[in-house]
C-alpha positions in Angstrom: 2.1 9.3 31.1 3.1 12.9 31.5 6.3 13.5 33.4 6.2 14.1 37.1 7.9 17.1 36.9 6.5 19.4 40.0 8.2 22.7 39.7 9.1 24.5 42.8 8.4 28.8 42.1 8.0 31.2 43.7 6.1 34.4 42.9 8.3 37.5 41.9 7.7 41.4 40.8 6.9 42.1 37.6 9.9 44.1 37.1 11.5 41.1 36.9 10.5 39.7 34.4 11.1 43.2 31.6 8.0 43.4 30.0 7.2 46.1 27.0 6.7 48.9 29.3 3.4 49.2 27.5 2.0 46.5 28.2 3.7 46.9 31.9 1.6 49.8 32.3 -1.8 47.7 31.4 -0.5 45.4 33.9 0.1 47.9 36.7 -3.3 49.6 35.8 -4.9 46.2 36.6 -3.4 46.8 40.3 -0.9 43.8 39.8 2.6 44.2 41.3 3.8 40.7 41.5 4.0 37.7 39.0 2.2 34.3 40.3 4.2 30.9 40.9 2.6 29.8 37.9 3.3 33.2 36.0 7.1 33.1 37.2 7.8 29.8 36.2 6.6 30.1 32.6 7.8 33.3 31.3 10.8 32.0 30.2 9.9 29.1 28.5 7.3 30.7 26.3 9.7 33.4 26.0 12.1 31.0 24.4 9.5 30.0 22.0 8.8 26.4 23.4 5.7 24.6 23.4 4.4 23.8 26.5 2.1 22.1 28.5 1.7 23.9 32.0 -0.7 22.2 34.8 -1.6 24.5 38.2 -4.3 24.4 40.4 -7.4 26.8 40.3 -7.0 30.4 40.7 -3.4 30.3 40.4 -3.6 33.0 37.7 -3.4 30.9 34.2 -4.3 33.5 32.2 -2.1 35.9 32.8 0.7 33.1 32.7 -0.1 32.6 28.6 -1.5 36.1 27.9 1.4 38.1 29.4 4.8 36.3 27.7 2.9 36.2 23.8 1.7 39.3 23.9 4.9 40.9 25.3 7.2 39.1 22.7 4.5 40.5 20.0 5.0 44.1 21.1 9.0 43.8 21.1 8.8 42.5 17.4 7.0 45.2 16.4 8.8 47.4 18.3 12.8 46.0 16.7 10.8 46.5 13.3 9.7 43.4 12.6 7.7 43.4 9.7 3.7 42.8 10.4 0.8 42.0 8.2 -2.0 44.1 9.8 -4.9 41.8 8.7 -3.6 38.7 9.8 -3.7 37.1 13.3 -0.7 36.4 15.3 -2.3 35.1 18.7 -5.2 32.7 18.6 -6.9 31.2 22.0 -9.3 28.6 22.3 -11.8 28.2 25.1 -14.9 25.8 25.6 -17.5 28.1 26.8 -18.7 31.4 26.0 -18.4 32.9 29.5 -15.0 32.1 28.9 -13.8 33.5 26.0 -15.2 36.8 27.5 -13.0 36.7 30.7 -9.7 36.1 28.9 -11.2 38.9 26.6 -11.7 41.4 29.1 -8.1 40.0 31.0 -6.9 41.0 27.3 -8.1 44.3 27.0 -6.9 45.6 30.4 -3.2 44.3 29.5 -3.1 45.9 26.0 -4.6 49.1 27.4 -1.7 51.0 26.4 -0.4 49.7 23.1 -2.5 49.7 20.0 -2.8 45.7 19.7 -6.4 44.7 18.9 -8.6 41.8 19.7 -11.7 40.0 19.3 -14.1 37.7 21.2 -15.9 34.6 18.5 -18.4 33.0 20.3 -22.5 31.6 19.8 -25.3 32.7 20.7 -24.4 36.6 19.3 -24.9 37.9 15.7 -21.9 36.6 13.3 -21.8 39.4 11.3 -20.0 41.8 13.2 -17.7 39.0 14.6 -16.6 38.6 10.8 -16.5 41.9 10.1 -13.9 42.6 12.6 -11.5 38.9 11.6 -11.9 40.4 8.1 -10.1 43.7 9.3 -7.7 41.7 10.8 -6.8 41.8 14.6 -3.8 40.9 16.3 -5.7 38.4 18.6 -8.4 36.1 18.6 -10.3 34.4 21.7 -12.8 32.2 20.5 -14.7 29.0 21.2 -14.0 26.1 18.6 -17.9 26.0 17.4 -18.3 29.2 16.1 -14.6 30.1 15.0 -15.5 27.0 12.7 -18.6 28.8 11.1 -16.5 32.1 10.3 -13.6 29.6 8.8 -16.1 27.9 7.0 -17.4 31.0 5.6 -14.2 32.0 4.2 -12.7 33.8 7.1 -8.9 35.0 6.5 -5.9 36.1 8.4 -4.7 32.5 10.1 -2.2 32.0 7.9 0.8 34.2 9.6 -0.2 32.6 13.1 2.4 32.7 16.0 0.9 31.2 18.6 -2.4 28.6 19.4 -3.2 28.8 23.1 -5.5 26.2 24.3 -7.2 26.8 27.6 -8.6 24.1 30.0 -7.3 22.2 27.4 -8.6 19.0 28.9 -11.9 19.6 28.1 -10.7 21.6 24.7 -8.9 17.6 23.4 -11.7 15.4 24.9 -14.2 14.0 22.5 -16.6 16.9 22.9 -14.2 19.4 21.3 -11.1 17.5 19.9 -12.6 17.9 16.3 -13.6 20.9 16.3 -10.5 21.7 17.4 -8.7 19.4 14.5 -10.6 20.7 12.2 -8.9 24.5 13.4 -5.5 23.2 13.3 -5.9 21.9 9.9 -6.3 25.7 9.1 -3.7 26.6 10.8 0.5 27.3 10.1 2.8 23.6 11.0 3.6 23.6 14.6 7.1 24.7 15.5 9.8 22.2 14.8 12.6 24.4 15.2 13.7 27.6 16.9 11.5 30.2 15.1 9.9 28.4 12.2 5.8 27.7 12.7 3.2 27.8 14.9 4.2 27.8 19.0 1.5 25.9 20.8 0.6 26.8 24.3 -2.0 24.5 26.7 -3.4 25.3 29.8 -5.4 23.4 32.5 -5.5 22.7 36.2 -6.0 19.1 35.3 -4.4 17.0 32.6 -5.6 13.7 32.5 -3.8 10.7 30.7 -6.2 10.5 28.0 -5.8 13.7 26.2 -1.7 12.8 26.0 -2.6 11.5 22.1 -3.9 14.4 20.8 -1.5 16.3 22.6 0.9 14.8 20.3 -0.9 16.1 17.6 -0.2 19.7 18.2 2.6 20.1 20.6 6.0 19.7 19.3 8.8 18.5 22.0 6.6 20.3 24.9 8.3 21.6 28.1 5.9 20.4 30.8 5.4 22.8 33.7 3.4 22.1 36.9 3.2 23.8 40.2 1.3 21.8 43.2 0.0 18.2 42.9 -1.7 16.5 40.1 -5.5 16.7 40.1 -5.7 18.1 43.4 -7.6 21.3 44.7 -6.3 24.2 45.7 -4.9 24.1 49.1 -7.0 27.0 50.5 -10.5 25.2 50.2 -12.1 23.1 53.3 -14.3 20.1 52.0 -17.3 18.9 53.6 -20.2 16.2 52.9 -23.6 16.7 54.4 -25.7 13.7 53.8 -29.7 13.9 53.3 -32.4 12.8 51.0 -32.5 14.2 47.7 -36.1 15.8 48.7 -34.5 17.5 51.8 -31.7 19.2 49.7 -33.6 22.5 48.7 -34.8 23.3 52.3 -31.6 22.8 53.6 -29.7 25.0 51.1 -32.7 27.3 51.9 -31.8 27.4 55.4 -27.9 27.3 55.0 -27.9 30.7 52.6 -29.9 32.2 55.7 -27.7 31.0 58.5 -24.6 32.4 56.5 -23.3 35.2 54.2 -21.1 35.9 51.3 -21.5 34.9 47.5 -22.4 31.0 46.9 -22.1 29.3 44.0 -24.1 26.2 43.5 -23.5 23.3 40.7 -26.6 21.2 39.1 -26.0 18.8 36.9 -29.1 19.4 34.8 -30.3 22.5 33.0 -33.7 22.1 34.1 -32.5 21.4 37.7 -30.7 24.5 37.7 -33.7 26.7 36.7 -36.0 24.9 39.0 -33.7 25.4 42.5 -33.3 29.2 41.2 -36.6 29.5 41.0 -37.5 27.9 44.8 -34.6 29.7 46.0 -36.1 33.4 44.5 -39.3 31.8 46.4 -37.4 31.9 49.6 -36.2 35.5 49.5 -32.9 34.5 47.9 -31.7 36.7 45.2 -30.4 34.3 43.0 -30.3 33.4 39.1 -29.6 30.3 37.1 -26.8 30.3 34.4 -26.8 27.0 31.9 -26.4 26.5 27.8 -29.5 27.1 26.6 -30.3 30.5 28.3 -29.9 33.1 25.1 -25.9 35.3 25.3 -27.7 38.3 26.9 -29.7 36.5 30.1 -25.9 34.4 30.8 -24.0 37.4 30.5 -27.1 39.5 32.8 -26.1 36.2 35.6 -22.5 36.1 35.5 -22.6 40.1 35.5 -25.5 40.1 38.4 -23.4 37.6 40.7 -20.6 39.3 40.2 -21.8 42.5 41.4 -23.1 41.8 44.4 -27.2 42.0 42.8 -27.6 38.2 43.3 -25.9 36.6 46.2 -26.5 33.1 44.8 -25.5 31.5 41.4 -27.1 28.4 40.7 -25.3 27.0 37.7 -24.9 23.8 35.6 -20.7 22.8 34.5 -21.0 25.9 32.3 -19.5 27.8 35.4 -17.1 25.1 36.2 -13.8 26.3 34.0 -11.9 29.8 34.0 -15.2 31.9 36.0 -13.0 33.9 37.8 -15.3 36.2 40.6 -13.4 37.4 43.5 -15.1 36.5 46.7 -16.6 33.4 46.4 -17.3 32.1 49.8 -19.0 29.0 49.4 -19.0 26.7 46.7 -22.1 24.0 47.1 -22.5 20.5 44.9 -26.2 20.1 45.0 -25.3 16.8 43.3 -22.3 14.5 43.7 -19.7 15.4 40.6 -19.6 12.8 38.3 -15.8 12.6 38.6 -12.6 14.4 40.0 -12.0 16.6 37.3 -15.4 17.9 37.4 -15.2 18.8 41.1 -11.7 20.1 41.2 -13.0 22.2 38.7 -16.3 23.7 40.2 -14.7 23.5 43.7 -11.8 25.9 42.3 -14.4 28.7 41.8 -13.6 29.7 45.6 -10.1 30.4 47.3 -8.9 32.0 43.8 -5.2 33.4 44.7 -4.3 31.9 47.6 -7.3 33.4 49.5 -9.6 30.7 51.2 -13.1 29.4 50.5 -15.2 26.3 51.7 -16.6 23.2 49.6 -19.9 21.5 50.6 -21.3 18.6 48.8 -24.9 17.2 49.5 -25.4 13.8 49.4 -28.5 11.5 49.2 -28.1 7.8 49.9 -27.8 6.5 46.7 -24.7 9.6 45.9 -22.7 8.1 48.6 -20.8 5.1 46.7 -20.2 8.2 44.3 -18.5 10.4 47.1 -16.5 7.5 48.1 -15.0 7.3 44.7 -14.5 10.8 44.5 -12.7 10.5 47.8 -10.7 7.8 46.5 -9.3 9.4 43.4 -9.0 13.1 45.0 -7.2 11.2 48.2 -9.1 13.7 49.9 -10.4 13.6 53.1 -14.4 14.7 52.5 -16.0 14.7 56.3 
């Protein structure tokens, strides 16, 4: 088990905290003044060079909490003269999905704005070749997803071997079965982890859940770990109101139908099957709903097009499969609707944490059929969450 260690922090200017003051100018540029609970409370830690594994709910600002301390400890070796080798990689981060690795990304580029550090996005479903042509250059980061950083290691890739840090977000998902040897098979190309103040790799993972059974691979990577987490375990964030409306499953569509006219704001709404998603996309377009679908197997350019679409305003409604669930980070999400019941709590707290994304507030609806029910009363069970 994971030590109950609930940390208590509060947020606090960025000032504060003495970052490069180029990469405090990215950071202001982005309109940020203050650091998040989740921000404040690690800084120091990955300052000092300790792993860590750091838990917070959804929207609490993760990605600044791991981008912001590597990349300003990078900029202040380079700036005491510390010597560099250009074409390696000194900051790698690992994502599962592809929408993903393209938020960090663009996170990333807004924060180095200012300073000359250089990155690059390695996902599927885009050509390879410029992706290799720009890790043979060498960058000083790398945001990738495991499947296709694999393929450019495989083809003889360079530049891992000088390695500070491996970051590992929604690292639950990242050391479950689906991932976890892809993601061996990474670390295998990687420096040693850190066993001792300044010597190897530092290793960094991130999730708003961490459930017991990733604790053995965690041991794998992570080295004496400090083990941060703000808020309960598993649990929501506190700015969401949950809700259950039962019905049959063949009343679902016409009563989404007629909720999206009855209300307004951006809605987000979870299938759990690709061609579910395209088909209640399709009805809802139907209807007079601007809405698209978002799943695996649409092609880089038509996920990108959805994701982009929703969050500018030109569909109101994203129906998508668990591809949305982790790290899609749109302001103003209003509504976030299970068409089906999640298949577990980690699932929901996931896809429910698309909405009420820094302390703002957001609602959770959940459609039932008869048969879902036994499922909602698990969910409330393990959530101990009330779900009228």
């Amino acid at each position: 088990m994971l030590p109950a260690a609930v940390v208590e922090a509060e947020s606090i200017p960025f000032d504060k905290l003495g970052l490069h003051p180029e990469l405090a100018m990215g950071v202001s540029d982005r309109g940020f003044t203050a650091a998040t609970p989740i921000q404040a409370a690690v800084f120091p830690i990955v300052s000092g060079g300790r792993d860590l594994i750091a838990s917070a709910e959804t929207g609490s600002g993760k990605t600044g909490a791991f981008l912001l301390p590597v990349l300003d400890q990078l900029l202040k070796r380079r700036s005491a003269g510390a010597a560099t080798d250009q074409r390696s990689t000194s900051i790698l981060v690992l994502a599962p999905t592809r929408e993903l690795v393209v938020q960090i990304e663009d996170d990333l580029q807004g924060f180095v704005y200012h300073t000359g550090l250089t990155s690059a996005a390695v996902f599927g479903g885009t050509p390879i070749g410029p992706q290799a042509q720009a890790l043979s250059a060498g960058v000083d980061v790398v945001v990738a997803t495991p499947g296709r950083l694999l393929d450019h290691l495989r083809g003889g890739i360079p530049g891992f071997n000088r390695l500070d840090t491996l970051i590992l977000d929604e690292a639950d998902r990242m050391l479950d079965m689906g991932f976890w040897p892809d993601v061996r098979k990474i670390v295998s190309n990687l420096p040693e982890r850190r066993k001792g103040e300044g010597a190897g790799r530092q290793t960094l993972l991130f999730s708003a859940t961490i459930p017991d059974f990733v604790l053995r691979p965690l041991k794998e990577l992570a080295h004496d770990p400090a083990y941060v987490q703000l808020g309960r375990r598993g649990a929501p964030a506190d700015g969401i109101s949950h809700a259950v409306e039962r019905m049959p499953s063949s009343k679902k569509t016409s009563w989404l139908t007629r909720f999206l006219g009855k209300t307004s704001g951006s809605v987000l709404v979870f299938v759990n099957t690709k061609r579910g998603t395209e088909r209640l996309a399709r009805a809802l377009s139907s209807a007079g709903i601007k809405a698209t679908a978002l799943h695996a197997d649409r092609t880089q350019s038509l996920r990108l097009a959805a994701v982009g679409g929703f969050r500018s305003g030109r569909y109101r409604v994203l129906v998508a499969t668990d591809v949305a669930a982790r790290g899609l980070d749109i302001d103003g999400i209003k509504y976030v609707v299970n068409f089906e019941v999640p298949p577990n709590r980690d699932t929901y707290i996931h896809r429910v944490g698309r909405t009420a994304r820094l302390d703002a507030t957001g609602s959770a609806l959940t459609l039932a059929a008869p048969d879902e029910l036994v499922a909602v009363k698990a969910l409330q069970a393990s959530i101990d969450l009330e779900l009228r």
